[in-house]
Z-matrix of the N, CA and C atoms (Angstrom, degrees):
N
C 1 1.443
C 2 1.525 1 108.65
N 3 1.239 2 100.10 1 130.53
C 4 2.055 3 110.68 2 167.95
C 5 1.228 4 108.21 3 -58.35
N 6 1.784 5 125.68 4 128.30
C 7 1.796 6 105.56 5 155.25
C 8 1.390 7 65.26 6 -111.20
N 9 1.591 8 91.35 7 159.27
C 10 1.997 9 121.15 8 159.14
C 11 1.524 10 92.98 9 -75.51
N 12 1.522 11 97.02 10 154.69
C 13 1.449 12 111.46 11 162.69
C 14 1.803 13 116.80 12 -51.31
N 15 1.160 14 136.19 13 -16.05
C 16 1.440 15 135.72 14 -156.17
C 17 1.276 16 86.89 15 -105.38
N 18 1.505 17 123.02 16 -23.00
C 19 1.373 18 125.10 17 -164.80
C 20 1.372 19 120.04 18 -78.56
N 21 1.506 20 102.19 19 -45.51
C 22 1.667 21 132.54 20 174.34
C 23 1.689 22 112.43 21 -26.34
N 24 1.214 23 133.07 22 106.26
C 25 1.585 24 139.98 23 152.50
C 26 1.742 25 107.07 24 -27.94
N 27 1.448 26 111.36 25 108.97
C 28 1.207 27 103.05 26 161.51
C 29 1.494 28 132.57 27 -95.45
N 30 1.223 29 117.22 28 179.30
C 31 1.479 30 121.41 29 -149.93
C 32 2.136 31 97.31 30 -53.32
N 33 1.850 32 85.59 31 -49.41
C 34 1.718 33 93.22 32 169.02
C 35 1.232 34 123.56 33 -61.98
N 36 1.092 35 140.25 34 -17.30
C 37 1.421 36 136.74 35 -175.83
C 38 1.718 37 85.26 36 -94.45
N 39 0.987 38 146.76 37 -55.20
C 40 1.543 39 140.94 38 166.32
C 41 1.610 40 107.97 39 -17.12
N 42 1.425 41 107.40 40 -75.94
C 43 1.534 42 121.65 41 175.87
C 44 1.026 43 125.19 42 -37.29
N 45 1.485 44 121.08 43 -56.92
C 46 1.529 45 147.05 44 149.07
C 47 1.454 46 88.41 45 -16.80
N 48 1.258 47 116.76 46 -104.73
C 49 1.687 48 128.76 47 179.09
C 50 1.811 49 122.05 48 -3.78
N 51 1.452 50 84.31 49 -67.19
C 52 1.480 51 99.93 50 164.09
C 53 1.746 52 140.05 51 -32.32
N 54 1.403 53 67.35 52 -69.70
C 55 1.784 54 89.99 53 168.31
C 56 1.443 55 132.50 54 -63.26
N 57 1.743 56 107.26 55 -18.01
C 58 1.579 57 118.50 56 164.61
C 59 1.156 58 123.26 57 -74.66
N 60 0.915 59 112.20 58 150.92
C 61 2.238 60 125.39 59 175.86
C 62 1.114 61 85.20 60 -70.22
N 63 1.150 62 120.16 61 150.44
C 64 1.254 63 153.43 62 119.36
C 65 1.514 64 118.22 63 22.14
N 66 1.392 65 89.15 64 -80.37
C 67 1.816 66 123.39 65 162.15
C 68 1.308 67 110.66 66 -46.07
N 69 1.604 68 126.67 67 -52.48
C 70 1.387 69 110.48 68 161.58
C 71 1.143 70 143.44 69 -44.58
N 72 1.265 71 122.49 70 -54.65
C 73 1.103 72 157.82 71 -145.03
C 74 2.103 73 104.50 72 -101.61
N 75 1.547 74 104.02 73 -31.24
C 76 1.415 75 109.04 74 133.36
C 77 1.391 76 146.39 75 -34.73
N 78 1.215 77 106.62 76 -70.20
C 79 1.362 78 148.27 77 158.16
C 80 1.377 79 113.45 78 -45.89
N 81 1.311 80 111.66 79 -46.52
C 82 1.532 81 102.36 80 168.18
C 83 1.305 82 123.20 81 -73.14
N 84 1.435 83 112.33 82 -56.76
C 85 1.120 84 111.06 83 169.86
C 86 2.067 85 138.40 84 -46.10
N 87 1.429 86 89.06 85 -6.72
C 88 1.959 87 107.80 86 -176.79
C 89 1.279 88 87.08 87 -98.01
N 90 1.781 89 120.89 88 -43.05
C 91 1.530 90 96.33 89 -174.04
C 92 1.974 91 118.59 90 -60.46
N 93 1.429 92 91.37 91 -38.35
C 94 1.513 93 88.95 92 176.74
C 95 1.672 94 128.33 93 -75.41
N 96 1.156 95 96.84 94 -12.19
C 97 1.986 96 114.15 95 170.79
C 98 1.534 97 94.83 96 -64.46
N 99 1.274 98 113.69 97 -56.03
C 100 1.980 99 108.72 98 -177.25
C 101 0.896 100 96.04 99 -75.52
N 102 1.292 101 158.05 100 -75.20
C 103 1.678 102 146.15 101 -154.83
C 104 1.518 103 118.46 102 -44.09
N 105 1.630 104 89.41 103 -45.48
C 106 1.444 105 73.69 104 169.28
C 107 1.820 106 134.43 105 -79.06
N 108 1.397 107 90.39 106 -23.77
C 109 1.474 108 111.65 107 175.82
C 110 1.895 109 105.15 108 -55.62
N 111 1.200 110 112.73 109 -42.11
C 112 1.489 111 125.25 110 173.26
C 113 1.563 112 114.63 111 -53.29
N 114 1.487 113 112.22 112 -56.74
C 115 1.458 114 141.36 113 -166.14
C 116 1.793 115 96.30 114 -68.80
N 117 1.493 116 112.13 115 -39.54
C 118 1.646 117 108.31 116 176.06
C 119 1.262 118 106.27 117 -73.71
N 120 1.426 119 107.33 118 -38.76
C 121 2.017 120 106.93 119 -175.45
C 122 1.442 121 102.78 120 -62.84
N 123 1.248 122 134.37 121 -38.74
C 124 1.655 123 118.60 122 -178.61
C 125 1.279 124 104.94 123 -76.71
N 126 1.468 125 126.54 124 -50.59
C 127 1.287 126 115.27 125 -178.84
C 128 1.789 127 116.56 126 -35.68
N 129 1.408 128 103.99 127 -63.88
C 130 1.596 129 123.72 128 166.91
C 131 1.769 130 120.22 129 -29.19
N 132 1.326 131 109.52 130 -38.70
C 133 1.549 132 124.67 131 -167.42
C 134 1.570 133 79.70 132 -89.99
N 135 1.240 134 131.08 133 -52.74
C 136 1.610 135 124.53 134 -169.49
C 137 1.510 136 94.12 135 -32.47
N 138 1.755 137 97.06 136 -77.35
C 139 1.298 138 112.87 137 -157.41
C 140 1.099 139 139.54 138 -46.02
N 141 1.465 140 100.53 139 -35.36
C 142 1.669 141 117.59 140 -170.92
C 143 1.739 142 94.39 141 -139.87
N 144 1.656 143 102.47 142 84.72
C 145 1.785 144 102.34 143 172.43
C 146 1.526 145 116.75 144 -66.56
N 147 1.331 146 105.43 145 -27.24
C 148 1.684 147 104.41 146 172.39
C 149 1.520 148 110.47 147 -73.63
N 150 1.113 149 147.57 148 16.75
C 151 1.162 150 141.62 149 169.58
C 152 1.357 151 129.59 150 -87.05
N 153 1.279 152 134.04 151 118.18
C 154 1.263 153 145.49 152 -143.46
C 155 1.983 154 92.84 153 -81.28
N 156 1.152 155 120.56 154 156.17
C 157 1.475 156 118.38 155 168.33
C 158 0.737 157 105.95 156 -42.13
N 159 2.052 158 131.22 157 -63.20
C 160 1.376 159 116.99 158 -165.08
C 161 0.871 160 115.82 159 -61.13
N 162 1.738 161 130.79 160 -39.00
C 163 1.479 162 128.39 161 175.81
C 164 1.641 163 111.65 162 -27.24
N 165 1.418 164 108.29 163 -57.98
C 166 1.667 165 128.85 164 -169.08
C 167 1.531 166 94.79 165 -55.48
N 168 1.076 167 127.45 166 -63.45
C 169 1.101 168 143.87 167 -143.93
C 170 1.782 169 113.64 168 -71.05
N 171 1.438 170 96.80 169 -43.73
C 172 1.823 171 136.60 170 163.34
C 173 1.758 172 95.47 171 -48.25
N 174 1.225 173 123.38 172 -50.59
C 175 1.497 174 111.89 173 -134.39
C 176 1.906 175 80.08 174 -116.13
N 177 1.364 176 140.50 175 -48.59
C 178 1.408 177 133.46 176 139.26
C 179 1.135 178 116.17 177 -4.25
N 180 1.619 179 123.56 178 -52.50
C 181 1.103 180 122.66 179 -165.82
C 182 1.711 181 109.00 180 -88.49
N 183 1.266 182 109.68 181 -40.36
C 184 1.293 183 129.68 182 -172.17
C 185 2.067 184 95.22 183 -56.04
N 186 1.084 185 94.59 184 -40.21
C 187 2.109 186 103.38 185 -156.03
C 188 1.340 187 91.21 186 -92.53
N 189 1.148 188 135.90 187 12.12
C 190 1.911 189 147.27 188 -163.40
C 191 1.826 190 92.95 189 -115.67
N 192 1.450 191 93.45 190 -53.53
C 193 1.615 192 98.20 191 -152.75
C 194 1.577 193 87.74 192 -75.46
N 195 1.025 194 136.19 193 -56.46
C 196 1.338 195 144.33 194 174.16
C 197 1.537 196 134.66 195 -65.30
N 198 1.205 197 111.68 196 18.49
C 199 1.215 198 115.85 197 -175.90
C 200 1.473 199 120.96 198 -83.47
N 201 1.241 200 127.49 199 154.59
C 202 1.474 201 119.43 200 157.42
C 203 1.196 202 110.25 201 -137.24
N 204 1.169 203 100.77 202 -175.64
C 205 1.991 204 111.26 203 -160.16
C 206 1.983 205 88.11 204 -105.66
């Protein structure tokens, strides 16, 4: 995978990392598991306006279980 240079983890954002518990650094990572989970559900509602919640919710789940990096 490409990161852009703007994208790249710096040495401080490393440290940052470092310096968190465990528990933080948990925590962050769940906040960004839902955000993104959120960020696919609007995209999804864009795409397909006839789609019922569960539809959204069905296919979220479907692109979750199956994902790769």
């Amino acid at each position: 995978m490409r990161v852009l240079p703007d994208e790249r983890t710096t040495p401080e954002q490393f440290e940052a990392f470092r310096r968190m518990t465990p528990e933080k650094r948990l925590a962050l990572g769940e906040t960004l598991y839902w955000s993104a989970r959120e960020w696919k559900a609007a995209w999804l509602r864009v795409q397909h306006p006839d789609w019922s919640e569960t539809d959204i919710a069905r296919e979220i789940t479907r692109n979750f279980l199956h994902a790769r990096t």
